[in-house]
NUVO-669276 format. One record per residue: residue number from 0; residue in three letters; x, y, z of N, C-alpha, C in turn. Coordinates in Angstrom, 3 decimals. Layout:
<nodes>
{tilum = NUM titi = ALA neast = X nnorth = Y nup = Z caeast = X canorth = Y caup = Z ceast = X cnorth = Y cup = Z}
...
</nodes>
This chain:
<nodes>
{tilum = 0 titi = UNK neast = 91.808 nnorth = 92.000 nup = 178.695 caeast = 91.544 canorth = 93.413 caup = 178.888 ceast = 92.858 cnorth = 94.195 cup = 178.883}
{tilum = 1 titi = UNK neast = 92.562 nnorth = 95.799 nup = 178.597 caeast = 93.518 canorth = 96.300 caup = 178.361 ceast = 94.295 cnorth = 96.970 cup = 179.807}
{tilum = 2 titi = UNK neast = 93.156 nnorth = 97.206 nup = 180.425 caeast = 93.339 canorth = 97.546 caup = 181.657 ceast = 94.437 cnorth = 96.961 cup = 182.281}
{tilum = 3 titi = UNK neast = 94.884 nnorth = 97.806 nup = 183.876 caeast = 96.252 canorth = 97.182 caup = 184.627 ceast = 97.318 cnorth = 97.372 cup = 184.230}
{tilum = 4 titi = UNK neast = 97.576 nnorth = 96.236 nup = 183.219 caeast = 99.087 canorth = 96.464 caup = 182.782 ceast = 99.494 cnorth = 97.906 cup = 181.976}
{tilum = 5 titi = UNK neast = 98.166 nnorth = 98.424 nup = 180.923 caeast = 98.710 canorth = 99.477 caup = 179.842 ceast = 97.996 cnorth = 100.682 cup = 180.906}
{tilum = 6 titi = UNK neast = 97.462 nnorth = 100.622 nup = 181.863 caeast = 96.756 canorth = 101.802 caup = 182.366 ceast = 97.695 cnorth = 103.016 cup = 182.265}
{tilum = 7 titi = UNK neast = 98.694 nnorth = 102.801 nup = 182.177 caeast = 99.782 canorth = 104.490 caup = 182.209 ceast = 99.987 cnorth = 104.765 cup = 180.954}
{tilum = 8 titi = UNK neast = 99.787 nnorth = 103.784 nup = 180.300 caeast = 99.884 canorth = 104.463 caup = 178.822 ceast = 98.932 cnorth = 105.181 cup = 178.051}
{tilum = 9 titi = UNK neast = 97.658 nnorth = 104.974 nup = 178.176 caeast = 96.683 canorth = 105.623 caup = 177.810 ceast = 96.702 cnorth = 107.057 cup = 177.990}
{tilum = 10 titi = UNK neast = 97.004 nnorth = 107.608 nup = 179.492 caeast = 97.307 canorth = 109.402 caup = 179.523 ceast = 98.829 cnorth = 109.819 cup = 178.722}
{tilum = 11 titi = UNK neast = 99.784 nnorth = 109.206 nup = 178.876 caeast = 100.996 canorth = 109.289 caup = 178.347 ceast = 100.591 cnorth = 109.404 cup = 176.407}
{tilum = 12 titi = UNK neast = 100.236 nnorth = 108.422 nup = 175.672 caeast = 100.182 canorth = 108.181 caup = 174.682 ceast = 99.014 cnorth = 109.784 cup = 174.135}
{tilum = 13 titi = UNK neast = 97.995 nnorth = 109.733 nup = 175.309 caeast = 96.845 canorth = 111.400 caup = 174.164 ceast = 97.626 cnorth = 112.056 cup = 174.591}
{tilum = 14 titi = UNK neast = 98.570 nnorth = 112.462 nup = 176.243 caeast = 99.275 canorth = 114.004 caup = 176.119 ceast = 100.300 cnorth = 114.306 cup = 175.056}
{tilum = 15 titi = UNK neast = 101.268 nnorth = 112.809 nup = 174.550 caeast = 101.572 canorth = 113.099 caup = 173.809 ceast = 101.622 cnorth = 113.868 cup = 172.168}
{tilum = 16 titi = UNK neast = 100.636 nnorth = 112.818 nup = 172.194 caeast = 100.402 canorth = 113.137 caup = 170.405 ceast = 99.701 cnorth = 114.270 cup = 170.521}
{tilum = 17 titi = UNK neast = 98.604 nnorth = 114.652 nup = 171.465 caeast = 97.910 canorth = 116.116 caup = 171.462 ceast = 99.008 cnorth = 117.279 cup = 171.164}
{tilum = 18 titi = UNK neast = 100.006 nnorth = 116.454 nup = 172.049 caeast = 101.170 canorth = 117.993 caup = 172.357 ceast = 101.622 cnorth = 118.328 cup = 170.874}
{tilum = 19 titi = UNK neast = 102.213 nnorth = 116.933 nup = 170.326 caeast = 102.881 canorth = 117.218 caup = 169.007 ceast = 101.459 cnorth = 117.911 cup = 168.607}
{tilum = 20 titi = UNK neast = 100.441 nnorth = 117.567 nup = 167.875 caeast = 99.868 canorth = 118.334 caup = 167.126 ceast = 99.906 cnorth = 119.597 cup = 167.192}
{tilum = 21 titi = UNK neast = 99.468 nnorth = 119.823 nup = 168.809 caeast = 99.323 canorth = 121.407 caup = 168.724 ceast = 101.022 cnorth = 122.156 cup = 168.472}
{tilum = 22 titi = UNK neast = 102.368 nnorth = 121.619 nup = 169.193 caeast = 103.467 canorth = 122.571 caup = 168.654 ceast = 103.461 cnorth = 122.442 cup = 167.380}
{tilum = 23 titi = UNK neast = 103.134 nnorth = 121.129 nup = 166.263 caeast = 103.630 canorth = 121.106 caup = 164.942 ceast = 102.924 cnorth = 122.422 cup = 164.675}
{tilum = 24 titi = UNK neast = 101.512 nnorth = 122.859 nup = 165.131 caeast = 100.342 canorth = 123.798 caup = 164.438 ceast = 101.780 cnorth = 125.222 cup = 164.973}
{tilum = 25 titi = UNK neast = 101.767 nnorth = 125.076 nup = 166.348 caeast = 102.729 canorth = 126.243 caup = 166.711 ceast = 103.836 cnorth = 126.598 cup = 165.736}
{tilum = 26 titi = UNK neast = 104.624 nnorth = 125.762 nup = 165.470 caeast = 105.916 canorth = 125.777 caup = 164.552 ceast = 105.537 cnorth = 126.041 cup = 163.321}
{tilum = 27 titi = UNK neast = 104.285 nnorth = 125.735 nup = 162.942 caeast = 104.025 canorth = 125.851 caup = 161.397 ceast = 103.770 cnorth = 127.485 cup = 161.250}
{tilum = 28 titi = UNK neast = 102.995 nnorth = 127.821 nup = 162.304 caeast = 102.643 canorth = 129.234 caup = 162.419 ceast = 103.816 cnorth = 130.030 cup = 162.901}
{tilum = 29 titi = UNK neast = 105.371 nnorth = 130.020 nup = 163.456 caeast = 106.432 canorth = 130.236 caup = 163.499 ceast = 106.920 cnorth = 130.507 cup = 162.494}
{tilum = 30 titi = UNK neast = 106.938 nnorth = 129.439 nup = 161.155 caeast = 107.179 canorth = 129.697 caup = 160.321 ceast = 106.816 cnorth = 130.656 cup = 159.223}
{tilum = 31 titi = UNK neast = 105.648 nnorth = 130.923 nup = 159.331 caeast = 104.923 canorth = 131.722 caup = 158.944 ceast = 105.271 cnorth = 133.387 cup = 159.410}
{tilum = 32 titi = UNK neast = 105.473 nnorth = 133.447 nup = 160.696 caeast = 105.756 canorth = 134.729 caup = 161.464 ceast = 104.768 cnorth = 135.409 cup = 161.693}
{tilum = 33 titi = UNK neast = 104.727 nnorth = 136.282 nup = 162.488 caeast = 103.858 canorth = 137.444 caup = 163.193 ceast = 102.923 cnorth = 137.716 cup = 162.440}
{tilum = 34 titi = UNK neast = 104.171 nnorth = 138.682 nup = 161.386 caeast = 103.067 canorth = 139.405 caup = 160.191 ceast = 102.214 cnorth = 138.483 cup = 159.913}
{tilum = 35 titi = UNK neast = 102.770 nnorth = 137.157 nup = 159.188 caeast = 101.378 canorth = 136.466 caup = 159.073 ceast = 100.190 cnorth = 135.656 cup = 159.531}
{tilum = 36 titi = UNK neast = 100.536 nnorth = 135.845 nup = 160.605 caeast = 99.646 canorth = 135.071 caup = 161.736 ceast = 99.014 cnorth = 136.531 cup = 161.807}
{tilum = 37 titi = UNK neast = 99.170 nnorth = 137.791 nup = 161.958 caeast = 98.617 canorth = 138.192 caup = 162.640 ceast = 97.456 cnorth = 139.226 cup = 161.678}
{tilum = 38 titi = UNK neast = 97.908 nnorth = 138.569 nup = 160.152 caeast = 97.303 canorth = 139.084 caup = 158.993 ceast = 95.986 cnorth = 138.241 cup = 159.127}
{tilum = 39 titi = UNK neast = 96.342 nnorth = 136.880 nup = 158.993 caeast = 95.212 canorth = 135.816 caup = 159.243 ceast = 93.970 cnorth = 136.439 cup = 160.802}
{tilum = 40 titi = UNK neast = 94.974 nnorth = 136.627 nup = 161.600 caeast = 94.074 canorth = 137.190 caup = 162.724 ceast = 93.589 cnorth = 138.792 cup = 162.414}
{tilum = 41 titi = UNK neast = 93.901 nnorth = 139.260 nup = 162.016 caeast = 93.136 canorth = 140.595 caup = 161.987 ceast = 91.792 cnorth = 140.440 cup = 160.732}
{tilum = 42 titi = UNK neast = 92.321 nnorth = 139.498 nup = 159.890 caeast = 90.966 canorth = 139.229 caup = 158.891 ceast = 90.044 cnorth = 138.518 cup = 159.959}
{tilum = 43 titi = UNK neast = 90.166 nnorth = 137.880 nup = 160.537 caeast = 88.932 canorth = 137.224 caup = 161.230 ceast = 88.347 cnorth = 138.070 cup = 162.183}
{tilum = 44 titi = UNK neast = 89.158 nnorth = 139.504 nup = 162.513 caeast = 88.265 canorth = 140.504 caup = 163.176 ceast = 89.055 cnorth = 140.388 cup = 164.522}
{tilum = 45 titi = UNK neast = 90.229 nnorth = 140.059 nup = 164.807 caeast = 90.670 canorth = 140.494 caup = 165.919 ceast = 90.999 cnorth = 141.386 cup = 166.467}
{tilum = 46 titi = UNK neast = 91.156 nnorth = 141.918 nup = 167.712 caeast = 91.919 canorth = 142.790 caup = 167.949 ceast = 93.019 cnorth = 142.990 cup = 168.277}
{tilum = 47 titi = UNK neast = 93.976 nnorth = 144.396 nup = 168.418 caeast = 95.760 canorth = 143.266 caup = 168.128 ceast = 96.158 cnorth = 142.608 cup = 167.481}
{tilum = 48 titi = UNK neast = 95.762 nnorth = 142.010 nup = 165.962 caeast = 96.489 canorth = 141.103 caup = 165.983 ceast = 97.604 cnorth = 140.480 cup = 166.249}
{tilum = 49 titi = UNK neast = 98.840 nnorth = 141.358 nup = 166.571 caeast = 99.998 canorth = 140.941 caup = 166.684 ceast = 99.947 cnorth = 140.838 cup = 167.992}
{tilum = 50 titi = UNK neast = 99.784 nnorth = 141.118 nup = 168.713 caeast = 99.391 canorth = 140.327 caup = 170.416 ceast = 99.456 cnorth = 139.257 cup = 169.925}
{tilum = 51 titi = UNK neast = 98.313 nnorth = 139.175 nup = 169.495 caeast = 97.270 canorth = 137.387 caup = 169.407 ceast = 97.882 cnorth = 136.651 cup = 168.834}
{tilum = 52 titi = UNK neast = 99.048 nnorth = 137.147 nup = 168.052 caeast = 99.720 canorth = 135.879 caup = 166.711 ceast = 100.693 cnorth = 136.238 cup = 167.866}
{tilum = 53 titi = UNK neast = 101.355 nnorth = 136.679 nup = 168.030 caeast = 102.435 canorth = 135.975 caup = 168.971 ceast = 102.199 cnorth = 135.081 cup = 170.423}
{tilum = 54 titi = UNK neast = 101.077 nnorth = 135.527 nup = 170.613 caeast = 100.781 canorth = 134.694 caup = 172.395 ceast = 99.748 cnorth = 133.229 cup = 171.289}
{tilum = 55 titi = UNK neast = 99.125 nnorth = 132.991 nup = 170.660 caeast = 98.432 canorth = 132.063 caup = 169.818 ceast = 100.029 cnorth = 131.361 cup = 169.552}
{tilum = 56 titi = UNK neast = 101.065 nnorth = 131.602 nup = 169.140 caeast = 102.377 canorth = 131.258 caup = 168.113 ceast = 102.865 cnorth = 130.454 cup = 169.924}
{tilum = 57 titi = UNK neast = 103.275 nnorth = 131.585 nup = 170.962 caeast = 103.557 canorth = 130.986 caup = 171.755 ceast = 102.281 cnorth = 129.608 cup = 172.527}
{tilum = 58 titi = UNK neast = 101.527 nnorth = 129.959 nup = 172.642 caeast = 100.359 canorth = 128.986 caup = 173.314 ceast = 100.567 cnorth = 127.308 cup = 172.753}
{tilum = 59 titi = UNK neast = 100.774 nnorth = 127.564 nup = 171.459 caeast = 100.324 canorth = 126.161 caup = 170.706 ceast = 101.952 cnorth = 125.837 cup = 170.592}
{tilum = 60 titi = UNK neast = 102.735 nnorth = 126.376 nup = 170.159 caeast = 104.380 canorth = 125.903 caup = 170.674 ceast = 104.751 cnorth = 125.539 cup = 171.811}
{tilum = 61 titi = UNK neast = 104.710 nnorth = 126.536 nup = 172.425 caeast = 104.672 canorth = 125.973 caup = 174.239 ceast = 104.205 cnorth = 125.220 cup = 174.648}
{tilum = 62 titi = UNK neast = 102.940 nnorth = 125.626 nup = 174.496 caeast = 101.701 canorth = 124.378 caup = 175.053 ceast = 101.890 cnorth = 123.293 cup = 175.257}
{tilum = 63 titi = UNK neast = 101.732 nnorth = 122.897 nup = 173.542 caeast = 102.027 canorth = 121.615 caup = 173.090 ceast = 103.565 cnorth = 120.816 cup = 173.404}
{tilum = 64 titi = UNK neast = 104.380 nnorth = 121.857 nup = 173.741 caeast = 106.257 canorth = 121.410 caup = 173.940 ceast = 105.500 cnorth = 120.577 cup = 175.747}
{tilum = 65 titi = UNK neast = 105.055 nnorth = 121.612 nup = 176.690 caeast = 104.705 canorth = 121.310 caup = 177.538 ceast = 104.094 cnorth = 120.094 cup = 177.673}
{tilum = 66 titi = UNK neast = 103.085 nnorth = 119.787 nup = 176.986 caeast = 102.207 canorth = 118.741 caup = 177.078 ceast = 102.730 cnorth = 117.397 cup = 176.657}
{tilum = 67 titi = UNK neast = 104.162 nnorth = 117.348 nup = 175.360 caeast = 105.066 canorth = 116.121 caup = 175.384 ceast = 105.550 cnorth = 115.756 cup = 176.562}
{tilum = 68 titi = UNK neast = 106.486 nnorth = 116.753 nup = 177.092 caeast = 107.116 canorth = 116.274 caup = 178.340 ceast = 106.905 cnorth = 116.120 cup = 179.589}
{tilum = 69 titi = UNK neast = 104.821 nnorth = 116.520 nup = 179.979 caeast = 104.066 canorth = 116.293 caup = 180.572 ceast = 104.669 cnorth = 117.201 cup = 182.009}
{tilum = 70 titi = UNK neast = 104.895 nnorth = 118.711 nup = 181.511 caeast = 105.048 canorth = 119.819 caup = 182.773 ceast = 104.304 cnorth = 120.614 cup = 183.017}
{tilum = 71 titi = UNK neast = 103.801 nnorth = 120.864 nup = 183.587 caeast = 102.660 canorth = 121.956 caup = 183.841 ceast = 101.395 cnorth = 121.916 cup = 183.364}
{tilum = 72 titi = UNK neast = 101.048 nnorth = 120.272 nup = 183.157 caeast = 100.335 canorth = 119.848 caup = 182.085 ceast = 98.917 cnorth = 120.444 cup = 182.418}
{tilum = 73 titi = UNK neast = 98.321 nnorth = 120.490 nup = 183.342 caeast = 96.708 canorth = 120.714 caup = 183.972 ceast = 97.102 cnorth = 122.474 cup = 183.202}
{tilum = 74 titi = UNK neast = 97.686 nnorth = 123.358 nup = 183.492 caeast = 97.414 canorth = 124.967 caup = 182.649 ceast = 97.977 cnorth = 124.793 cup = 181.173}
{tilum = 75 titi = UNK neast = 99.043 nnorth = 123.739 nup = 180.475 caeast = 99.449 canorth = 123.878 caup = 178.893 ceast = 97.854 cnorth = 123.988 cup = 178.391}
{tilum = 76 titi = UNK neast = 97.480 nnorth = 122.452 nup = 179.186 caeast = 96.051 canorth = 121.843 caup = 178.655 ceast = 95.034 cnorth = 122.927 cup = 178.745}
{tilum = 77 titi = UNK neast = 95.086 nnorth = 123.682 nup = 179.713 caeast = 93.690 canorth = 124.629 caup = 180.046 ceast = 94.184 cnorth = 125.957 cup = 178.689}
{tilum = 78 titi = UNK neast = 95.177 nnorth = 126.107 nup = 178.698 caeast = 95.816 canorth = 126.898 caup = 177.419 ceast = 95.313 cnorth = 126.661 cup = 176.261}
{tilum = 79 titi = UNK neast = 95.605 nnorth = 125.054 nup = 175.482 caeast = 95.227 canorth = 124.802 caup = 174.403 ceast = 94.167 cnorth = 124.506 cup = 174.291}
{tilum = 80 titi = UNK neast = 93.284 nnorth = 124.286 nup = 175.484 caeast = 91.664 canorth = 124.074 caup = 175.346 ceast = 91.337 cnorth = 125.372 cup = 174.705}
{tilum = 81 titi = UNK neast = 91.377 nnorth = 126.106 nup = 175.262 caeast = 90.980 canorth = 127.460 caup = 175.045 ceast = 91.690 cnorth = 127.947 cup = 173.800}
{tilum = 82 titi = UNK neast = 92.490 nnorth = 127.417 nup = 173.419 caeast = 92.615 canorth = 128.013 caup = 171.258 ceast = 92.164 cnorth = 126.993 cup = 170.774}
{tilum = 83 titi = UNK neast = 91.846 nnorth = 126.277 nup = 171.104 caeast = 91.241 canorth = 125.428 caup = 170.423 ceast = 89.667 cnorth = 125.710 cup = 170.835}
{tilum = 84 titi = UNK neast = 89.097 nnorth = 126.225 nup = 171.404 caeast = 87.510 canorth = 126.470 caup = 171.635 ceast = 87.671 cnorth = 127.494 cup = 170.725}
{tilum = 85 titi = UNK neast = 88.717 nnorth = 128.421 nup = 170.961 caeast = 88.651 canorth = 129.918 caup = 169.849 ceast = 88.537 cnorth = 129.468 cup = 168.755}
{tilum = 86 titi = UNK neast = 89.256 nnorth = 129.028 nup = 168.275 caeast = 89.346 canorth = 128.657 caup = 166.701 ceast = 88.347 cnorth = 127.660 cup = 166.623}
{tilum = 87 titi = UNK neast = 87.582 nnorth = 126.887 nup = 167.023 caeast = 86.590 canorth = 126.069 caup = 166.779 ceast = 85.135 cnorth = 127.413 cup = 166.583}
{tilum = 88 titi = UNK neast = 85.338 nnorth = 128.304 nup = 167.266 caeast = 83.575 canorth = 129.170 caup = 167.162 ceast = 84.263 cnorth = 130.263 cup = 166.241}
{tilum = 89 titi = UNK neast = 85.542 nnorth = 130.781 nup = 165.965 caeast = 85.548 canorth = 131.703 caup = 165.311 ceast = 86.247 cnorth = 131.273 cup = 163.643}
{tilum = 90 titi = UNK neast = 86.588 nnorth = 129.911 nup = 163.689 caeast = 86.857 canorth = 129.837 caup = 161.941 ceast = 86.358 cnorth = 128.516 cup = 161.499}
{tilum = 91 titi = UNK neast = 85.870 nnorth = 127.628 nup = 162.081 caeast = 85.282 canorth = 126.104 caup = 161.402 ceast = 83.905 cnorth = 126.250 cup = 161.863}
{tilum = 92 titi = UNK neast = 83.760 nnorth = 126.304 nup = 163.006 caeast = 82.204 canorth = 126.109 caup = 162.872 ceast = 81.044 cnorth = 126.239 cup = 162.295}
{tilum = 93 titi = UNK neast = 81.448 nnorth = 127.376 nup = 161.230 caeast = 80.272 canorth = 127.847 caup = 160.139 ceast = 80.559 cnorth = 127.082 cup = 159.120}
{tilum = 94 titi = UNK neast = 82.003 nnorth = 126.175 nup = 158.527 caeast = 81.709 canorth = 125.272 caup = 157.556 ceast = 82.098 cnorth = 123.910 cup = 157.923}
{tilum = 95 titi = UNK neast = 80.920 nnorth = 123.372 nup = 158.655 caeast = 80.383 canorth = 122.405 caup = 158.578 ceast = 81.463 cnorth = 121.346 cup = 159.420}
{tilum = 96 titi = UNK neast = 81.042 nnorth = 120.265 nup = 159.568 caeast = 81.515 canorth = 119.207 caup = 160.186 ceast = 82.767 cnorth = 118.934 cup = 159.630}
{tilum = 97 titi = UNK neast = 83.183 nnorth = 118.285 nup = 158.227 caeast = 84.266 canorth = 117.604 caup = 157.966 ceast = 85.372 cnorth = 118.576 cup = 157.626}
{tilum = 98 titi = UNK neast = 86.434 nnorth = 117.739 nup = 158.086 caeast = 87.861 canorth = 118.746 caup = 158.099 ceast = 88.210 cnorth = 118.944 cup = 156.447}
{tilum = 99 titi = UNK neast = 87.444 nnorth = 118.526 nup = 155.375 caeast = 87.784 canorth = 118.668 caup = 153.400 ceast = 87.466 cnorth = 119.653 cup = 153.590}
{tilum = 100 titi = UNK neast = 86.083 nnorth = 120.450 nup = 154.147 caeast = 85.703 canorth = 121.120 caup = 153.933 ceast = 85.884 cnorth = 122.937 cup = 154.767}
{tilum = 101 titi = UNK neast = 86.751 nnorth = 122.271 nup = 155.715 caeast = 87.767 canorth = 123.099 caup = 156.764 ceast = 86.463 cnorth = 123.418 cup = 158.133}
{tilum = 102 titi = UNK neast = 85.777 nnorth = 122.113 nup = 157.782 caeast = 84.833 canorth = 122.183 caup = 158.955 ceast = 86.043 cnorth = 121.901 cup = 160.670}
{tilum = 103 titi = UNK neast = 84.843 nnorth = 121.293 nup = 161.323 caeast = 85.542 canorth = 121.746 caup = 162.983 ceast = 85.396 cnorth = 119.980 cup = 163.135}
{tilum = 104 titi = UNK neast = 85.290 nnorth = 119.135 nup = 163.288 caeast = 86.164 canorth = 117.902 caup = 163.037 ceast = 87.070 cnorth = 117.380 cup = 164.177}
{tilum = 105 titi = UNK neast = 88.294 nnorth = 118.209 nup = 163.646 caeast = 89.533 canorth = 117.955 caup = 163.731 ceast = 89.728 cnorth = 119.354 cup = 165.170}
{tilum = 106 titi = UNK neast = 89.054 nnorth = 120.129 nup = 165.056 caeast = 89.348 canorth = 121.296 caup = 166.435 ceast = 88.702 cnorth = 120.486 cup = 167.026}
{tilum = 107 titi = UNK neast = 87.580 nnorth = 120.037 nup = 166.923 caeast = 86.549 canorth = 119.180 caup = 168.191 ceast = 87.397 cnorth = 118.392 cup = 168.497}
{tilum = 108 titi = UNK neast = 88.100 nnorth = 117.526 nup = 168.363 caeast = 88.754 canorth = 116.429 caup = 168.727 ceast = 90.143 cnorth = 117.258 cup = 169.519}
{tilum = 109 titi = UNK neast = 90.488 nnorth = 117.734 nup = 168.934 caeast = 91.657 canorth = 118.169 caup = 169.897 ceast = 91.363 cnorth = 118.988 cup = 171.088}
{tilum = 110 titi = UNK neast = 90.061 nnorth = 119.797 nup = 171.116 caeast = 89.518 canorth = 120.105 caup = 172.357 ceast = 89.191 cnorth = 119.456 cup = 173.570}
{tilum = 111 titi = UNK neast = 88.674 nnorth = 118.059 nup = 172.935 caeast = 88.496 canorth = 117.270 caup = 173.829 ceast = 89.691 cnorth = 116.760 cup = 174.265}
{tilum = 112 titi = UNK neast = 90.330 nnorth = 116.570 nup = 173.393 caeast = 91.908 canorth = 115.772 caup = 173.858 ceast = 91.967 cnorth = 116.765 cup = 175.067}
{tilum = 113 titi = UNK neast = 91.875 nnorth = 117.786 nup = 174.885 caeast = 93.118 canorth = 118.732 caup = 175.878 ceast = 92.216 cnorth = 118.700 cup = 177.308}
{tilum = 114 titi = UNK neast = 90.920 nnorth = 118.908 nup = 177.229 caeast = 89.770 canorth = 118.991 caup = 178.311 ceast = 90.371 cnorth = 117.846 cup = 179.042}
{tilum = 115 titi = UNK neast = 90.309 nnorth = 116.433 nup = 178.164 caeast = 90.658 canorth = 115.412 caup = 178.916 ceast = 92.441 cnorth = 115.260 cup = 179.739}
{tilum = 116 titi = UNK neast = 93.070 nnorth = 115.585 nup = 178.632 caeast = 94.547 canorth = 115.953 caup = 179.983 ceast = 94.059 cnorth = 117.117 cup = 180.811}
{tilum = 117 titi = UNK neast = 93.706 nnorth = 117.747 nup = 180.778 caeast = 93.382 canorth = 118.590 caup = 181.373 ceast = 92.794 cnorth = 118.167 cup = 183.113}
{tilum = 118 titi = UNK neast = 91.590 nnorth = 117.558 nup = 182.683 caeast = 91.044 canorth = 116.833 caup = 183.775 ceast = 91.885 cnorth = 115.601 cup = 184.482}
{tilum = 119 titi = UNK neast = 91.975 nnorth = 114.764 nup = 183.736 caeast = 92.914 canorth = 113.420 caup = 184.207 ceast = 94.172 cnorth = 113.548 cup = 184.450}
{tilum = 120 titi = UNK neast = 95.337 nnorth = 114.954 nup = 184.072 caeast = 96.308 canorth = 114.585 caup = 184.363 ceast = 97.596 cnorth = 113.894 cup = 183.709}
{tilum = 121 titi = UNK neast = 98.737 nnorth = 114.638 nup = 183.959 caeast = 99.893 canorth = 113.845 caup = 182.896 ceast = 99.927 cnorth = 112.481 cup = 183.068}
{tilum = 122 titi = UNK neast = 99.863 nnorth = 112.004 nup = 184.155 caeast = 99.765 canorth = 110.429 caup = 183.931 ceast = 101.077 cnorth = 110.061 cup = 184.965}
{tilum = 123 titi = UNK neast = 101.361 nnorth = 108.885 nup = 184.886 caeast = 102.743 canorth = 108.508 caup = 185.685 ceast = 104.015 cnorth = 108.860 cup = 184.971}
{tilum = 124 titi = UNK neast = 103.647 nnorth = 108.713 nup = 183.527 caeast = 105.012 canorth = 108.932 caup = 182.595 ceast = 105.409 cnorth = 110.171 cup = 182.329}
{tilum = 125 titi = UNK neast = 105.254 nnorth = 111.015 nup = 183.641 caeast = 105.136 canorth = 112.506 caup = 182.923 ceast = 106.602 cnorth = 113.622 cup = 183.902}
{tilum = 126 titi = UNK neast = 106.823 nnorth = 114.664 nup = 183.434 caeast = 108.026 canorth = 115.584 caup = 184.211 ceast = 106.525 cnorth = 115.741 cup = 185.926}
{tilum = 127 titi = UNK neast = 105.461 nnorth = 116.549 nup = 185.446 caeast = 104.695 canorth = 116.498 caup = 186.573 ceast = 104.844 cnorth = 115.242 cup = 187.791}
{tilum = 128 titi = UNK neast = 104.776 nnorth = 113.890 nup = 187.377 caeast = 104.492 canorth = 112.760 caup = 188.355 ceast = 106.322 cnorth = 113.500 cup = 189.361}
{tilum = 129 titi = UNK neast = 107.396 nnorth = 113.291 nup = 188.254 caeast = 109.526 canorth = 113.379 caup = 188.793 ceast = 109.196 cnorth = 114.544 cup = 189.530}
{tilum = 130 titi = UNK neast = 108.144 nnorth = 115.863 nup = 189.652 caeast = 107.864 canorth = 116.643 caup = 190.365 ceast = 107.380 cnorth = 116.873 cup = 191.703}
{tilum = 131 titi = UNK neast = 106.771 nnorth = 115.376 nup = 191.991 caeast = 105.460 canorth = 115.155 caup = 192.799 ceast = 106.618 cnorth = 114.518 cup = 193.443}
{tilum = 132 titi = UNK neast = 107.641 nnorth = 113.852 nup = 193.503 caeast = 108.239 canorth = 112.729 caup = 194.216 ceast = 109.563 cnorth = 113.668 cup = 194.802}
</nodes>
C-alpha cells in the first residue's frame, strides 16, 4: 500500500502541479496583457473588463505562485476555485465535455483540484505547516 510512508506526498504533489497550471494560465495571460485579457473578457459580457483581466491575471499568477509554495493555501485555493467555477459556466460549458472541443474537461478537473487543497490543506511539505511551528 501506498499509504504511511507517501501520505505527505499526495497533498504536496496536487498543490503543486495545480499551482503550476493555474500561474502558467496566469503568465500566459500576462503575456498577453490587460488590453487583451480584458478584450477576451468584455466579449464574454463582462463588466470592467479591465478590473477583471487584471485581478483574473493576478488570481491565477498569484494563486497558483501561492499554491507551489503552499502559503495561504486554504484562500489561493478558495481564489482559484472560484475562476475556475467562472470560467467553467461562462466559456466551456456550452461546448461540451472534451477539452478538442474547448469543452470543460480540463476546468472540471482543476476545480476539483483546488476544492480539494482547499479542503485538505497544504500538507506537511508546505510554507503553511514552517508557519504553524
Amino acid at each position: 500500500m501506498c499509504t504511511g510512508k507517501w501520505t505527505h506526498f499526495a497533498p504536496f504533489l496536487l498543490r503543486v502541479v495545480t499551482g503550476l497550471v493555474f500561474a502558467m494560465h496566469g503568465w500566459q495571460k500576462l503575456q498577453m496583457g490587460v488590453p487583451g485579457v480584458a478584450g477576451f473578457l468584455g466579449g464574454l459580457g463582462f463588466p470592467m473588463p479591465e478590473l477583471f483581466a487584471v485581478l483574473l491575471i493576478a488570481g491565477e499568477l498569484g494563486g497558483g505562485i501561492l499554491l507551489i509554495v503552499g502559503a495561504y493555501t486554504h484562500w489561493a485555493a478558495k481564489i482559484l476555485a472560484f475562476i475556475a467555477l467562472v470560467a467553467l459556466l461562462t466559456v466551456h460549458i456550452t461546448k461540451g465535455f472534451f477539452i478538442s472541443e474547448g469543452g470543460f474537461e480540463f476546468i472540471l478537473l482543476l476545480l476539483a483540484a483546488s476544492v480539494s487543497v482547499m479542503v485538505t490543506g497544504a500538507g506537511k511539505w508546505s510554507m503553511d505547516a514552517k508557519m504553524k511551528k
